[in-house]
N, C-alpha and C positions, 0 to 999 in steps of 0.2 A: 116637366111637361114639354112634349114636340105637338109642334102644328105641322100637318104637311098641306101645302094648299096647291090645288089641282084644278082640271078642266071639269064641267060639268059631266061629262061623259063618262070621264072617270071617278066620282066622287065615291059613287057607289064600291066598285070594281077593289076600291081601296079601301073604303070602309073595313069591306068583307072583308081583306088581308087583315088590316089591324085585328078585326075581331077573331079570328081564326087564331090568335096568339094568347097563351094566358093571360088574363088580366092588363092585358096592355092597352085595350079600350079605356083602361080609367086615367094614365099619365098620356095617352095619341091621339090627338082628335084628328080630322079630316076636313078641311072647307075651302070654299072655294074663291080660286084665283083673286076676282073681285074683293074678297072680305079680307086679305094680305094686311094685317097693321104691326104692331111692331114686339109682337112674340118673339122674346128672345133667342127659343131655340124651333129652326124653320127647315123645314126641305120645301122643295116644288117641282112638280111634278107635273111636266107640260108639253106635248108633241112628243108621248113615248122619249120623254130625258128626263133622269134627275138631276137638278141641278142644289150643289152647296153652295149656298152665300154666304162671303166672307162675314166671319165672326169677329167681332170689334172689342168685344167683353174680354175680360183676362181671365176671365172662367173657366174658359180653354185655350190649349196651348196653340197658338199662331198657324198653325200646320194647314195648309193648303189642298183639298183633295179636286177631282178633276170638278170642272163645272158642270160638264157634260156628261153625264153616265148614262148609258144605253139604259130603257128602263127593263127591271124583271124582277117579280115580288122578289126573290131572292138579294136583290141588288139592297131593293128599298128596304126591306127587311134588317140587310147586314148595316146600311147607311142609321134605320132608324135605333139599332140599339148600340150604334158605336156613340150616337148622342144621349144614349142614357147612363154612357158607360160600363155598358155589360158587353167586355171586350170577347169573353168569350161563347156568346150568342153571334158577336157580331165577325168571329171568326168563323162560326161554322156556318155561316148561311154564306160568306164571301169564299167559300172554298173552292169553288170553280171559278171567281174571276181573280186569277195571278196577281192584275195590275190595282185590285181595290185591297186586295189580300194584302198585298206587297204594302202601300200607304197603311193600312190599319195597323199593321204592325208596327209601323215604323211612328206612327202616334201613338202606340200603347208605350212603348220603350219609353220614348221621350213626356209622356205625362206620367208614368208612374217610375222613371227614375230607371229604368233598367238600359243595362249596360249595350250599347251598341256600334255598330262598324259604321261608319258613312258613306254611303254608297257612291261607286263614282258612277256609275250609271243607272238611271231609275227606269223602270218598265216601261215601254211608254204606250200608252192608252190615250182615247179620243179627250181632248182638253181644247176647245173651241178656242178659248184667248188667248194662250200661246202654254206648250207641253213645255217648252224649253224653260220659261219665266218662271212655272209651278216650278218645277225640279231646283230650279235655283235660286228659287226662295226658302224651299223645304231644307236645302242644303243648309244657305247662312242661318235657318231657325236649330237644325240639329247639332251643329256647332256649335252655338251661341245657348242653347239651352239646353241640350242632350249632355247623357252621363257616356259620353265618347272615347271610344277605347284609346282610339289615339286623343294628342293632344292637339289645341287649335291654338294659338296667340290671336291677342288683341288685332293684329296686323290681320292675321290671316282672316279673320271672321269679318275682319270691313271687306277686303275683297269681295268675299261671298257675297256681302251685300251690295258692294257696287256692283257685282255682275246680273243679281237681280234687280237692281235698280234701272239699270242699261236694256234689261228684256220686257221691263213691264209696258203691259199694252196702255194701259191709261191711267191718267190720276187715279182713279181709286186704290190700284193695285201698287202704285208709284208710294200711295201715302200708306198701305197696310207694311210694306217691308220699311220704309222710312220712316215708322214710329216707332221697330223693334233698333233699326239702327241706331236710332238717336238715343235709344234706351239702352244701347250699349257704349257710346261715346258719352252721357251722361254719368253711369257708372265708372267709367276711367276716367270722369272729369274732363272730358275734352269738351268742353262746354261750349264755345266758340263754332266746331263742329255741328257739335248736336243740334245747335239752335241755328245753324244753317241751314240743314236736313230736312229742318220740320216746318222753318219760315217757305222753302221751296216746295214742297210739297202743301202748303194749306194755300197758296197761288193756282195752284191746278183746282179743276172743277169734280170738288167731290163731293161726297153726301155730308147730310147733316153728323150723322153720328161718327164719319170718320174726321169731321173739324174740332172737333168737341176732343176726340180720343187726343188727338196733334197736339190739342192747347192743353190737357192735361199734362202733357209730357214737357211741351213750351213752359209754362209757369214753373213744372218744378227746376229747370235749369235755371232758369232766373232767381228763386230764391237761393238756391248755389252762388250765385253769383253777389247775392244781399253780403256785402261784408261793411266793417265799419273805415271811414266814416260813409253809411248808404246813403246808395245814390235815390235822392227822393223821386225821380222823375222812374226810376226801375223798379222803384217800391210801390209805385200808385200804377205803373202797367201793371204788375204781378196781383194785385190786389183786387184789379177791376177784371183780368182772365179768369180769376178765384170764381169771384161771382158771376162770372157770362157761365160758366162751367160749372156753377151751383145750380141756377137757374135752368137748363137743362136736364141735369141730375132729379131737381125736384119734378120737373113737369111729368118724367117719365117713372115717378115713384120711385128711385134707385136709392134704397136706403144705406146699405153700406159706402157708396158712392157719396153719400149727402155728407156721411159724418168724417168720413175719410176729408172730404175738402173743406170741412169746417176746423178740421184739426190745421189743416195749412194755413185757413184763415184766420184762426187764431194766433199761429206761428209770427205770420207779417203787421199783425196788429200789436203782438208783444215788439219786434223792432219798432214800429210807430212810439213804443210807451203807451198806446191806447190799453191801457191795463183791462179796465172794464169791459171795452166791447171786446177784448180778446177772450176775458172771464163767461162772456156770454157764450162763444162760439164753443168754447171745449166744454164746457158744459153740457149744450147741446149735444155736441159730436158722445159725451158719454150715457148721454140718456139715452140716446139711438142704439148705442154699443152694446150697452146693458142690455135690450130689450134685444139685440139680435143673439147673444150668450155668441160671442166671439174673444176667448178670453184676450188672446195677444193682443187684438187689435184694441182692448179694452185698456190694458195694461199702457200700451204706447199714449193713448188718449189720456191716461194718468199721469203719465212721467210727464205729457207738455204741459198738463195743468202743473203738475208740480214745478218745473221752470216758470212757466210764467207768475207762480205766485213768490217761488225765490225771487227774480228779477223785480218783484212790485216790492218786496221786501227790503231790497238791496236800495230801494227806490225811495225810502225814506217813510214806507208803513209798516214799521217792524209786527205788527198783527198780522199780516200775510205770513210770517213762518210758521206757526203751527199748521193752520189749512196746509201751506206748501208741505211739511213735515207726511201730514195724512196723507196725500194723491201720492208720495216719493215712495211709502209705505205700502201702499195698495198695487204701485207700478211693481213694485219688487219682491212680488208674490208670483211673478213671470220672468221677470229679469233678471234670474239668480248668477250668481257669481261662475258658473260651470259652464250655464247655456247661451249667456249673452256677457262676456266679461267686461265687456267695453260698457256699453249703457249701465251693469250693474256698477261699476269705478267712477261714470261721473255721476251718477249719484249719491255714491258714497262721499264724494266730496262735495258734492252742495249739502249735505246732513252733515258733513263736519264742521260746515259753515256753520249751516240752522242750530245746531246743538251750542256754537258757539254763541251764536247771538239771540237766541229766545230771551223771551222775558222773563220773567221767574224769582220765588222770592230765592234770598241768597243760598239760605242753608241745602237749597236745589240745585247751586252751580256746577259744585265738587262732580254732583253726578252726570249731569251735561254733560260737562269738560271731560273728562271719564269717557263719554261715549262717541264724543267728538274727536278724540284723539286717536279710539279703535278706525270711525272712520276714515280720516284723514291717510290713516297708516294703511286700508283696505286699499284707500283709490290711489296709493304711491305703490303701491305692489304689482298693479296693472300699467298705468301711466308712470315706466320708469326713466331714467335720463336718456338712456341707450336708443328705446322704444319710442319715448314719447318725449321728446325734449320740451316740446312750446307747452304742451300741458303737466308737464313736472315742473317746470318753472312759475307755471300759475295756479298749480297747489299748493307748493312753497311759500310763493306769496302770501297767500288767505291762510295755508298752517301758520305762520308767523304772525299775520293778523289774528288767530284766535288765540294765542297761545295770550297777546294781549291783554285779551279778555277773560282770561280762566283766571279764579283765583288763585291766591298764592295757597301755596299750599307749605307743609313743615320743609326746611331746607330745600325749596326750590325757588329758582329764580325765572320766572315767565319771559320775561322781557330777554334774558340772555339769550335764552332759548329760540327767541324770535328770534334775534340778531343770526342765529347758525341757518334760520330756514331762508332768509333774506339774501342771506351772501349766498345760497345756493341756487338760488333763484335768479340772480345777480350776473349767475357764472353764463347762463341761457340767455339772459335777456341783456344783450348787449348793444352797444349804442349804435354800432352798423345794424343791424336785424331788427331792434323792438326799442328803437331809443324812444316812444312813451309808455311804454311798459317798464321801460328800464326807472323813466325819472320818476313813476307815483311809485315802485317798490321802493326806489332810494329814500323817497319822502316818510316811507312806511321806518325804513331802518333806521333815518334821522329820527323819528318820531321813539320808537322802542327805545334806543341808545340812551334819552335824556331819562330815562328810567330804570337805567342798569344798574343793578346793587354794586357796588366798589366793594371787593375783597382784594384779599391775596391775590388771587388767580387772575385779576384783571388789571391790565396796564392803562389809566384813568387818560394818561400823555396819549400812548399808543392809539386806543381808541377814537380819543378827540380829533386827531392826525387825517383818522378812517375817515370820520364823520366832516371835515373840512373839505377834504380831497369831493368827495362823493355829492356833498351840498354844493361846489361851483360846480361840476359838471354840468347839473341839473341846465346850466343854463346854454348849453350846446347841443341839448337834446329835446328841447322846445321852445316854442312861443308862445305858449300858454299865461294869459297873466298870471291866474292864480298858481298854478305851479309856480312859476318864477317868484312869488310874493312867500309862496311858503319856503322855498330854497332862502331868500333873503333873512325870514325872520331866522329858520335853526343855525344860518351864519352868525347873527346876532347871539344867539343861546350859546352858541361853541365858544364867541368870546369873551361870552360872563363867565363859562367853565372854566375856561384856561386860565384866568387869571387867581382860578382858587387852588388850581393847580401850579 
């Protein structure tokens, strides 16, 4: 639906236009200036000018056309079906003006993906708040989101946006290109960046809806930044911008918007350990999803339910793994191994967890284990040494940990078995890099060792050796009491073995 809201004078004059077009009376209405509320998609048409106000939604792509356009049905006409996206109406009515002709194209290319040149000079046509700032914002936007024939780097696409930065006439327009920027130093983790960009710009004097877009963009670098052990005083900013920017969302009815930021807020309640209030948010966020039939974004709301019901699981309610099992299932009816490799591999290893540890009666395990192991072996296919070191190492880990748990089966030894995933995992998590990562796997390998079948193949001496060297470590690679108390006791174990030895 477009509003286009106008002078009295012309209410009429316009009407008549809309109506004179097929069917376009039932998605265009006409009203006036005074009646302006917060209609998503607007023109205005006032003193013989159309003017486009910036669009803040992500609905459409950032593209900036002049503010000022001389009016003439034809003008408004090409203006109102490039907002319905009937690119080719809105080429033919733009045929005689070069400079609206020239931008229409150059926002069909760049929303529907087609291939285009970057222009170093753009038409220039009447643009009241500055010709120069359009151009070179439209620049850093087709760089930065265009399928561009040439290529741009990371480097060169800040430029662009410094130079639109340096041209903008006012906060407002200061914060519309400084929230694609920070949206791009976000995506290369320049995180420190980003959240300069967007603290500077929500200081300028802008609108409600473009403070709102800023902190949208602000919280998500800050849970980027949530790493362990988190920082509480970063987790309760990000948490309270969640909801300034829920509450917003709901006033204005923005339902995908609602569920999208309850999925975040679900995100920083599962690092709280607030299991429940997190259960409540994703929840939400997927009853909303459901009823909008968005499948991806439905799917993603699944996969975080299924983390946070592993993490509640892991947590000491082993009844969370089934639910967790379901959401992991449901997620990965989108997430296939083809279209998204990475999300389909770590959930293939939190199901090689869950299959390792459900409850179940025993004659059940064989088959678990069986499906746990295909897993396991999926998410080390994607996550390899080369690739992915820090997460091969912590699939290693938890394989080794399941192998624990699987029954024995005819000539197999579990626990050996663990010992091979342990030391490989061992090899990544090193005491310079991950020295507490390194002391609970060593605690895991002390732990499988005192259960290793003794045959032929295994030197009882040799091992014991392994498992001494490994257990003092433990005590240079933290201050943990209880780590340290469990290091102490499998020293104790080593030297009740050695003596049978």
């Amino acid at each position: 639906m477009i509003t286009i809201f106008t002078e009295k004078s012309d209410l009429a004059k316009i009407q008549s236009l809309i109506d004179s077009e097929p069917n376009l009376n039932e998605i265009v209405f006409a009203k006036l200036l005074n009646e302006q509320s917060d209609d998503k998609g607007f023109l205005i048409v006032e003193h013989q000018i159309i003017k486009v106000p910036i669009k803040w939604s992500d609905e459409n792509p950032p593209f900036l056309f002049s503010n000022e356009i001389q009016y003439s049905d034809l003008n408004l006409l090409a203006l109102v079906y490039l907002n319905l996206n009937n690119f080719e109406k809105a080429y033919h009515f733009a045929a005689n003006n070069l400079g609206l002709l020239f931008d229409i194209d150059l926002l069909n290319r760049l929303q529907n993906n087609i291939a285009l040149d970057l222009p170093e000079d753009f038409p220039n046509h009447p643009f009241k708040i500055s010709e120069a700032y359009k151009n070179a914002h439209n620049k850093a936007i087709l760089a930065h989101y265009g399928n561009c024939s040439k290529y741009f780097s990371s480097y060169q696409i800040q430029g662009f946006y410094k130079n639109a930065l340096d041209l903008a006439p006012n906060g407002e327009y200061r914060a519309f290109t400084g929230k694609h920027y920070a949206t791009l130093m976000l995506d290369s983790d320049n995180l420190v960046l980003a959240d300069e960009i967007l603290a500077k710009s929500l200081e300028d004097h802008i609108s409600e809806d473009a403070k709102f877009e800023l902190l949208s963009i602000q919280y998500a670098i800050w849970i980027k930044q949530l790493v362990v052990p988190y920082n509480q005083e970063l987790l309760e900013k990000t948490k309270n911008t969640i909801w300034e920017v829920l509450k917003y969302h709901e006033e204005k009815a923005n339902s995908i918007q609602i569920a999208l930021l309850l999925v975040d807020a679900s995100h920083v309640s599962n690092l709280e350990n607030s299991f429940s209030e997190s259960l409540g948010y994703i929840t939400r966020a997927i009853n909303i999803l459901s009823d909008e039939n968005i499948p991806e974004l439905l799917a993603n709301a699944q996969y975080r339910k299924g983390v946070l019901l592993f993490t509640w699981a892991q947590n000491g309610s082993p009844q969370f793994y089934r639910p967790a099992l379901d959401a992991y299932l449901q997620a990965l009816k989108v997430f296939t191994q083809y279209d998204t490799p990475e999300v389909f591999a770590e959930i293939q290893h939190h199901l090689g967890v869950i299959y390792s540890e459900i409850p179940d009666e025993v004659k059940k395990k064989s088959i678990w284990a069986a499906v746990s192991i295909s897993s396991f072996n999926q998410a080390l296919d994607y996550f390899t040494r080369e690739t992915h070191p820090y997460e091969f190492a912590m699939i290693c880990n938890n394989y080794g940990n399941a192998f624990t748990k699987y029954p024995e089966g005819v000539k197999s030894d579990n626990c050996a078995k663990a010992l091979g995933y342990y030391r490989k995992s061992l090899e990544i998590r090193t005491a310079e890099d991950f020295p507490t990562e390194r002391a609970l796997t060593i605690l895991n390998f002390l732990e499988a060792a005192l259960y290793v079948t003794q045959n032929e193949t295994t030197d009882g001496q040799l091992l014991l050796d392994e498992m001494a060297s490994l257990a003092k470590e433990i005590e240079k690679l933290t201050l943990d009491p209880k780590l340290l108390e469990e290091a102490k006791r499998h020293l104790q174990n080593i030297l009740n073995l050695e003596k049978i030895f």
